[in-house]
C-alpha positions as CSV (number, residue, x, y, z in Angstrom):
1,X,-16.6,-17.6,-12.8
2,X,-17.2,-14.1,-11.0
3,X,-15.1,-13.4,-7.8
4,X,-12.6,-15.1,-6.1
5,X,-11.4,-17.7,-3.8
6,X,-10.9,-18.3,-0.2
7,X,-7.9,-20.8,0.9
8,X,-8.7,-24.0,2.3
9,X,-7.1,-25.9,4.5
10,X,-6.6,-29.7,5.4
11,X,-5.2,-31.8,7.7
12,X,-1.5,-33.0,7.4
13,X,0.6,-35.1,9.9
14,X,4.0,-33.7,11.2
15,X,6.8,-35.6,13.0
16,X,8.8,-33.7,15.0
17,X,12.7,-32.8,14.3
18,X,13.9,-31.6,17.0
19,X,16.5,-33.9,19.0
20,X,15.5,-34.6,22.6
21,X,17.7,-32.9,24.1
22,X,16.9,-29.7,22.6
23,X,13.9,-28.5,23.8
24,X,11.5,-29.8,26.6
25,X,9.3,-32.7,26.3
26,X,6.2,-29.7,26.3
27,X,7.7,-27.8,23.6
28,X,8.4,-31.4,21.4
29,X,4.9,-32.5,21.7
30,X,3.5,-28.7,20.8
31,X,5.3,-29.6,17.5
32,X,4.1,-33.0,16.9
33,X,0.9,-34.6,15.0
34,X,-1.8,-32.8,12.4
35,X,-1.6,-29.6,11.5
36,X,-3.8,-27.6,9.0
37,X,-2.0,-26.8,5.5
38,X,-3.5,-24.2,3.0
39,X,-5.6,-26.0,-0.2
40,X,-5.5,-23.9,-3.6
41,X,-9.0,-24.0,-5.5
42,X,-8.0,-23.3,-9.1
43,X,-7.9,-19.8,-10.0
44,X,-7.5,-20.2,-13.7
45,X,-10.7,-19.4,-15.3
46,X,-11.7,-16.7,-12.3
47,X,-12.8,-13.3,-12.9
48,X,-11.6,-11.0,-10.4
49,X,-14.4,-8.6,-9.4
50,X,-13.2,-4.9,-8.1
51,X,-14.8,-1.5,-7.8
52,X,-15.2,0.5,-10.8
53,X,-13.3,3.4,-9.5
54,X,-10.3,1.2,-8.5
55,X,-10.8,-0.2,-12.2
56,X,-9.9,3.1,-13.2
57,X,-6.8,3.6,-10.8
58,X,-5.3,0.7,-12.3
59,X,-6.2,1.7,-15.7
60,X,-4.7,5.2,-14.9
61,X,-1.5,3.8,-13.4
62,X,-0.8,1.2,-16.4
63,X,-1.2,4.7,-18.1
64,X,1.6,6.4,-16.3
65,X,3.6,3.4,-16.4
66,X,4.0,3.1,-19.9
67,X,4.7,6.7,-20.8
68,X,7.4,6.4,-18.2
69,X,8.8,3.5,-20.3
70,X,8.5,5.8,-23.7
71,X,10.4,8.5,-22.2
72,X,13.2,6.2,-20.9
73,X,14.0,4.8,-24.5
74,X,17.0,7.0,-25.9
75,X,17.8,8.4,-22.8
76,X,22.0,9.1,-23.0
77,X,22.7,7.3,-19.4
78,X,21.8,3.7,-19.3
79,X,18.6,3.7,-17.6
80,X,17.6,0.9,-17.9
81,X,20.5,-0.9,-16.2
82,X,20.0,1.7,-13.1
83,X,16.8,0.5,-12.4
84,X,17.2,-3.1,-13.1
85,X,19.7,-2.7,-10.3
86,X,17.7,-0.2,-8.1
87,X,14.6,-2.7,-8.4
88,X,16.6,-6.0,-7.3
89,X,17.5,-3.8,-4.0
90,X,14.1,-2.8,-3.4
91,X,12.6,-6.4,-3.8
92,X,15.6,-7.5,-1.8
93,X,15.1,-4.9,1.2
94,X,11.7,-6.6,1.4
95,X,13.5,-9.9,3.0
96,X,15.3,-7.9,4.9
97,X,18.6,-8.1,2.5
98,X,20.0,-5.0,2.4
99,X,23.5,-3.5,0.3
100,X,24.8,0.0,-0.4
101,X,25.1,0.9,-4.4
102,X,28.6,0.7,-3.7
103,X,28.8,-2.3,-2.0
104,X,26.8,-3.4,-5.1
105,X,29.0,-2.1,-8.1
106,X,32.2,-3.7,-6.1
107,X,30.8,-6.8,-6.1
108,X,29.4,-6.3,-10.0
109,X,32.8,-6.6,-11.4
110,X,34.6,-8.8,-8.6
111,X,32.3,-11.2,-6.8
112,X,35.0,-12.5,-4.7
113,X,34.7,-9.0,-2.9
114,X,31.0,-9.2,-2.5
115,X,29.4,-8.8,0.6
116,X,26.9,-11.6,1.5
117,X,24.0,-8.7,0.8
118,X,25.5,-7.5,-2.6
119,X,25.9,-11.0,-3.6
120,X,22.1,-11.9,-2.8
121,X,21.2,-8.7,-4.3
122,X,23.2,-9.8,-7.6
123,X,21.5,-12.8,-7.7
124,X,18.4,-10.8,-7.4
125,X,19.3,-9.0,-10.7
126,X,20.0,-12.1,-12.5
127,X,16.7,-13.6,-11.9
128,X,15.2,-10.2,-13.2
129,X,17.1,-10.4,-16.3
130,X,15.8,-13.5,-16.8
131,X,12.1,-12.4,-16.1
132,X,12.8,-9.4,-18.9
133,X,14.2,-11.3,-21.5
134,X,12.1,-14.5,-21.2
135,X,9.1,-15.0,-24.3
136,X,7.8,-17.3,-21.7
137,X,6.6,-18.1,-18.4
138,X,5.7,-21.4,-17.8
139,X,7.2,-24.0,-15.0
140,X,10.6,-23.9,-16.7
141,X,10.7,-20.4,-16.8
142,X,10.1,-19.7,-13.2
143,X,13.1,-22.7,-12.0
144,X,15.4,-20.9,-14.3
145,X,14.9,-17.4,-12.8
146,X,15.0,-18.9,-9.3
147,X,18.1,-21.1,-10.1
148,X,19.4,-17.6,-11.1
149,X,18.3,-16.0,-8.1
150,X,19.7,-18.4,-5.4
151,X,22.6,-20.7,-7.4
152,X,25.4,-18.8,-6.0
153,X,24.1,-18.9,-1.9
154,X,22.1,-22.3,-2.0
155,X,24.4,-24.8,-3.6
156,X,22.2,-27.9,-5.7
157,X,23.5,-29.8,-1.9
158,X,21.2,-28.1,0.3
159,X,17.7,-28.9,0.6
160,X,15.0,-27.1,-1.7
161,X,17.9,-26.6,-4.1
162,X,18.0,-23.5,-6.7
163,X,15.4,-24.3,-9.3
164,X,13.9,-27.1,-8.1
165,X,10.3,-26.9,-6.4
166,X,10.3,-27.7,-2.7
167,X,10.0,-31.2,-1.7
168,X,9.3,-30.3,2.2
169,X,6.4,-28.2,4.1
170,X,7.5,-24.9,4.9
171,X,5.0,-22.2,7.0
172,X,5.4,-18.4,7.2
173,X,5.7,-17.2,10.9
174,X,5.6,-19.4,14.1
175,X,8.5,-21.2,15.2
176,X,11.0,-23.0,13.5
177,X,10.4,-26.1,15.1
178,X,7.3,-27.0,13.0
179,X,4.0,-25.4,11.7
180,X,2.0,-25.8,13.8
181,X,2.2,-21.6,15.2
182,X,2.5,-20.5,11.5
183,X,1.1,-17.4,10.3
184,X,0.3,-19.0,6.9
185,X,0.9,-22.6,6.4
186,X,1.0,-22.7,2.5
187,X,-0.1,-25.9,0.4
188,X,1.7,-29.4,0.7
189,X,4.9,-29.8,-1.2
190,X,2.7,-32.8,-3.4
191,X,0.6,-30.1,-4.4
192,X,3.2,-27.8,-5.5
193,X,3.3,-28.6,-9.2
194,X,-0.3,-28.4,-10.1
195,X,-0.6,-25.3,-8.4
196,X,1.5,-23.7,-10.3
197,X,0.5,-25.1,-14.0
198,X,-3.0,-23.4,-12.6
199,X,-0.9,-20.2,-12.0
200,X,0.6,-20.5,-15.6
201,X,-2.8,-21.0,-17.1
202,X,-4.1,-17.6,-15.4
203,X,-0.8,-15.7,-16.2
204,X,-1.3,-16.6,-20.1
205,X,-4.6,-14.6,-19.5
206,X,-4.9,-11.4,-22.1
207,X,-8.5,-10.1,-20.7
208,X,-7.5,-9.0,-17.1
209,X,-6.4,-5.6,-17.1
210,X,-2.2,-5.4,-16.5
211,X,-1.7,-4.2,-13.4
212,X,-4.7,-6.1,-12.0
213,X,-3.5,-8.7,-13.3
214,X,0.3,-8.4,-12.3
215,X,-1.3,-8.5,-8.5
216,X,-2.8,-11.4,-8.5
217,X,-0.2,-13.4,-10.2
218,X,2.2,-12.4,-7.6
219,X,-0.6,-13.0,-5.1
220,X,-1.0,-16.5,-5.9
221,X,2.1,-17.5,-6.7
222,X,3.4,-16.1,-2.5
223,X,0.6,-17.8,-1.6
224,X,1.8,-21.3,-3.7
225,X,5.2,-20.7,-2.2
226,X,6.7,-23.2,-4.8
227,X,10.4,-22.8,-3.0
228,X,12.2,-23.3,0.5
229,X,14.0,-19.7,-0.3
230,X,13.4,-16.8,-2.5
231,X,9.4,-16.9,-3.3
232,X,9.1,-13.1,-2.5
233,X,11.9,-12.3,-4.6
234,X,10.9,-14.5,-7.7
235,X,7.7,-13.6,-7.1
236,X,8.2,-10.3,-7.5
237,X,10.7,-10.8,-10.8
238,X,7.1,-12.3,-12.2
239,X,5.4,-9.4,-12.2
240,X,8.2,-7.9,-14.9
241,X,7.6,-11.1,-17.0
242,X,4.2,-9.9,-17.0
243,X,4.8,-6.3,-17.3
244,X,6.4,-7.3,-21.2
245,X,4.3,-10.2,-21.7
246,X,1.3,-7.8,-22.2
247,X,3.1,-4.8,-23.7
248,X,3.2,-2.5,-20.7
249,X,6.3,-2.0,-21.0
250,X,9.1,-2.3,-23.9
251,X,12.5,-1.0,-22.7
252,X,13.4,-0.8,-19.2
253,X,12.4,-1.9,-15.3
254,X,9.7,-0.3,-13.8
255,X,10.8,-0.5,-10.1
256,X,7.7,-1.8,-8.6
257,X,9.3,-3.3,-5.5
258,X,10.6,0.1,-4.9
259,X,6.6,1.0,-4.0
260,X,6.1,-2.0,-2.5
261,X,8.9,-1.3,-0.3
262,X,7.1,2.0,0.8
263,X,4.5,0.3,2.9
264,X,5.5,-3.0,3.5
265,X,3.4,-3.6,6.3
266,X,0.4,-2.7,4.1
267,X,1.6,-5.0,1.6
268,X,1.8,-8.2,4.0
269,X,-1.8,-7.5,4.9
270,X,-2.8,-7.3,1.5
271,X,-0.9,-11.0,1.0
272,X,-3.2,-12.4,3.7
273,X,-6.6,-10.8,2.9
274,X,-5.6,-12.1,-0.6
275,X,-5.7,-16.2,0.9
276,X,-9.3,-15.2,2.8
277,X,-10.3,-14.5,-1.3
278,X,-10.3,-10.6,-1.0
279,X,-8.0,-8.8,-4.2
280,X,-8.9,-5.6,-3.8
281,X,-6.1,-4.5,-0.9
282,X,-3.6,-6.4,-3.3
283,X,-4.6,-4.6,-6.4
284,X,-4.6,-1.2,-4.4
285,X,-1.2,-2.0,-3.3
286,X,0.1,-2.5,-6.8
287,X,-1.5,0.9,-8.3
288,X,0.2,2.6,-5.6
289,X,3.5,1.1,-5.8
290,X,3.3,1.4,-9.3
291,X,2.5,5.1,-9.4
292,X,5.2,5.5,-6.8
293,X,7.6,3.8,-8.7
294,X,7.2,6.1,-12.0
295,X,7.4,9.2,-9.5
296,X,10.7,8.5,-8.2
297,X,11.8,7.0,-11.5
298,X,11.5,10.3,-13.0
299,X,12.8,12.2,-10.2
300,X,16.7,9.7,-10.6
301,X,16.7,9.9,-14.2
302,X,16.5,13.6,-13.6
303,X,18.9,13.7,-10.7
304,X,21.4,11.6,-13.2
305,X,20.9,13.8,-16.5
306,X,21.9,16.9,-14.3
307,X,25.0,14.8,-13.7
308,X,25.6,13.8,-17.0
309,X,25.6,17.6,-18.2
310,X,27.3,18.8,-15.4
311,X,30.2,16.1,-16.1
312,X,30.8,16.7,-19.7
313,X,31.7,20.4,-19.6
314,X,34.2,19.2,-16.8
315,X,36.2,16.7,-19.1
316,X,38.8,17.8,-20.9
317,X,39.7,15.1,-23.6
318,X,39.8,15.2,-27.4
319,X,36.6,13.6,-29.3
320,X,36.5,10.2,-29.3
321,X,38.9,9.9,-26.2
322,X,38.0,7.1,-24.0
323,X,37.1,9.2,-21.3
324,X,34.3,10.1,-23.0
325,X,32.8,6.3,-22.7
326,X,34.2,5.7,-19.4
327,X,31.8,8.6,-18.5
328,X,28.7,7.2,-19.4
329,X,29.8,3.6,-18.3
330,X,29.9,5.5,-14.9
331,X,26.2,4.9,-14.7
332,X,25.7,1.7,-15.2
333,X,28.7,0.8,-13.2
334,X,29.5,3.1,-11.0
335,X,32.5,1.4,-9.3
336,X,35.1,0.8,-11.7
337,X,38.9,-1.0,-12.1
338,X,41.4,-0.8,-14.6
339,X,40.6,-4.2,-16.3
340,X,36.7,-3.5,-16.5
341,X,37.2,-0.3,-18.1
342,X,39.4,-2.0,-20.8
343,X,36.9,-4.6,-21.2
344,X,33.6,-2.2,-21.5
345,X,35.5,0.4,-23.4
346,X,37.5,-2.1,-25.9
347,X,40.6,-0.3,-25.1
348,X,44.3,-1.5,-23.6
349,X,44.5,-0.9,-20.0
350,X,47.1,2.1,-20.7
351,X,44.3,3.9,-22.2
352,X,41.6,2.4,-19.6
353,X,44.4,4.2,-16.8
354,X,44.6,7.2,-18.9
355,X,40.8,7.8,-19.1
356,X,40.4,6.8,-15.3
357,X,43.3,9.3,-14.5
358,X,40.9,12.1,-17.2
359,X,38.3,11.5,-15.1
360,X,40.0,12.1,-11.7
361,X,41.6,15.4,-12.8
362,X,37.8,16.3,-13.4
363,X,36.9,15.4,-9.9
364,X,34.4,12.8,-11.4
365,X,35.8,9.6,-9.9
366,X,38.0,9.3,-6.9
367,X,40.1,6.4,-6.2
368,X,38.6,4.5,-3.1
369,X,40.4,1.5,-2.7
370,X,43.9,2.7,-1.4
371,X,46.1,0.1,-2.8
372,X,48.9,-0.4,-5.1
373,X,47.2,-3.3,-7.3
374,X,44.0,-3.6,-8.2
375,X,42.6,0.0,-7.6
376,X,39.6,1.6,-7.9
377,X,37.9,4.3,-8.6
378,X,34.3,5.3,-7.2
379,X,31.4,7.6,-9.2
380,X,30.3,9.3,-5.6
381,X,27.5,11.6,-7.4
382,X,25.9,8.2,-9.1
383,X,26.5,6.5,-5.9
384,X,24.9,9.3,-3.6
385,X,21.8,9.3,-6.2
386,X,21.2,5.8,-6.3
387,X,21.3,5.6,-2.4
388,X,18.9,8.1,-2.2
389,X,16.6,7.0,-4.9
390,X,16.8,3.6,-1.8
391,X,16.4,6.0,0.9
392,X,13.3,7.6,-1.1
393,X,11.7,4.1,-1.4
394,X,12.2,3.2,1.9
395,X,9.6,1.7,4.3
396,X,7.7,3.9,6.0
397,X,6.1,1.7,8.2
């Protein structure tokens, strides 16, 4: 089939929650009874029909993205882990989750010193781990990387546990008390797993092209809303499934919630003229965000190699020193203790203090934490251009 579809709607029954002596008996009632929930026609066999020119964008973009993942394979800092870490931010700033990149790197080697944002954020990366080193992306696939995403804030107690599809309505907007004020109301929970088999069957596609299809997948899958908590987020962790499925890209994270991010406003409205079956704005969205995420990917591997050169004619250390390692483990992790070093490095924690100690005499680390046990020491240029790189793909509207 040619084109796409609008989302229905139909009639649902909702019983009120909310205790008596809560609210008024106006406010109860408001809250009470049928409302409308969204319908999903099968999008499966669907061929999305777009402009030729915007054909040709996304063709363009796919271009750019893929070069940029060539010339990030070999590169001496650990790219790749940068951006996995950058992107997980981005997507998280989306919901409003927000944590420093040195608020993050604390709580990467001692998550009993997270803050509640790094913590989500971590979770973040985990589920996009998952998403990059899956061969698959079924039903399974998509639990796992949301288990991985929430398991550490929404205990398997709480309802719509990590993992597990929804098993109550939820609605996007409105009030809390009900859905009747939604925004969006998305489908019935019963309808929740063969929406998403549909969505599996269109993701195993091969003949849309990439970022076209990336789009929509994320598209539908927002708009199927399969969790309580976390459907932006795992949503967006698809699109990298995706991303390697089809060969776009082979060795690192392109950070496509970083252009997303950008506009988010823009972004939202794409969301909803995506339910009234128009993919163009969403399509549009994902060519820019993915052109904008290759721009400022360059521009921090850049900002990172200067550092990188500047650093190593500041070290003095014999060849083969620890230092040496410790330095480049600086940017993937740029917060660091005694006992990670030894781990990473493979060295005893009197040479892991000795290399740290290298490192400070070179003004490349600072000890931050100010106490006796425990210290650690902070990579302040890797810090500065990783919160910029954020401050780069922040919202402008």
């Amino acid at each position: 089939m040619d084109g796409w579809v609008v989302v229905g709607d139909e009639d649902r029954t909702w019983t009120s929650r909310i205790p008596a002596d809560l609210v008024s008996r106006r406010v109860r009632e408001s809250h009470t009874g049928v409302y409308r929930a969204a319908v999903l026609p099968p999008i499966a066999h669907l061929e999305p029909v777009l402009p030729l020119a915007l054909l040709a964008d996304a063709e363009r973009a796919a271009g750019l993205v893929a070069r940029f993942d060539a010339e990030s394979e070999g590169t001496p800092v650990p790219f790749s882990a940068l951006l996995l870490r950058s992107e997980s931010a981005s997507s998280s700033q989306i919901e409003n989750i927000t944590s420093g990149a040195r608020a993050l790197a604390v709580a990467a080697i001692d998550a009993q010193d997270a803050t509640r944002g790094a913590g989500l954020v971590l979770g973040n990366v985990r589920a996009v781990e998952r998403a990059i080193t899956t061969g698959e992306l079924d039903g399974e696939a998509v639990r796992a990387m949301h288990h991985d995403l929430l398991a550490e804030s929404a205990p398997d107690s709480t309802p719509g546990p990590a993992g597990r599809w929804r098993r109550e309505q939820v609605w996007i907007g409105g009030s809390g008390y009900g859905p009747h004020q939604a925004e969006f109301v998305p489908p019935h929970h019963e309808a929740v797993p063969a929406a998403v088999e549909d969505l599996v069957a269109f993701a195993a596609r091969q003949d849309v092209p990439t970022l076209v299809h990336a789009a929509l997948v994320h598209a539908q899958f927002e708009t199927v809303h399969p969790f309580v908590d976390g459907n932006g987020r795992t949503g967006r962790a698809l699109v990298h499934v995706l991303l390697r499925r089809r060969g776009l890209v082979r060795h690192t994270v392109v950070p496509v919630s970083a252009g997303l991010l950008r506009d988010g406003n823009r972004y939202v409205d794409a969301l909803t003229a995506y339910r009234a079956g128009d993919v163009e704005p969403i399509v549009r969205r994902f060519v820019a965000a993915a052109e904008h995420a290759v721009e400022h990917g360059r521009d921090l591997l850049a900002d990172l190699l200067d550092v990188r050169e500047r650093w190593r004619s500041l070290v003095r250390a014999r060849e083969g020193a620890a230092a040496w390692s410790v330095l480049d483990l600086l940017f993937r992790q740029p917060v660091l203790d005694v006992d990670t070093v030894a781990r990473e490095v493979g060295v005893s924690p009197v040479n892991a203090a000795e290399a740290l100690a290298t490192l400070t005499d070179a003004g490349i680390v600072v000890e931050f934490s100010g106490r006796r046990l425990g210290r650690r020491w902070q990579a302040p240029e890797v810090i500065s251009a990783l919160d910029e790189f954020a401050r780069r793909a922040g919202r402008r509207s």
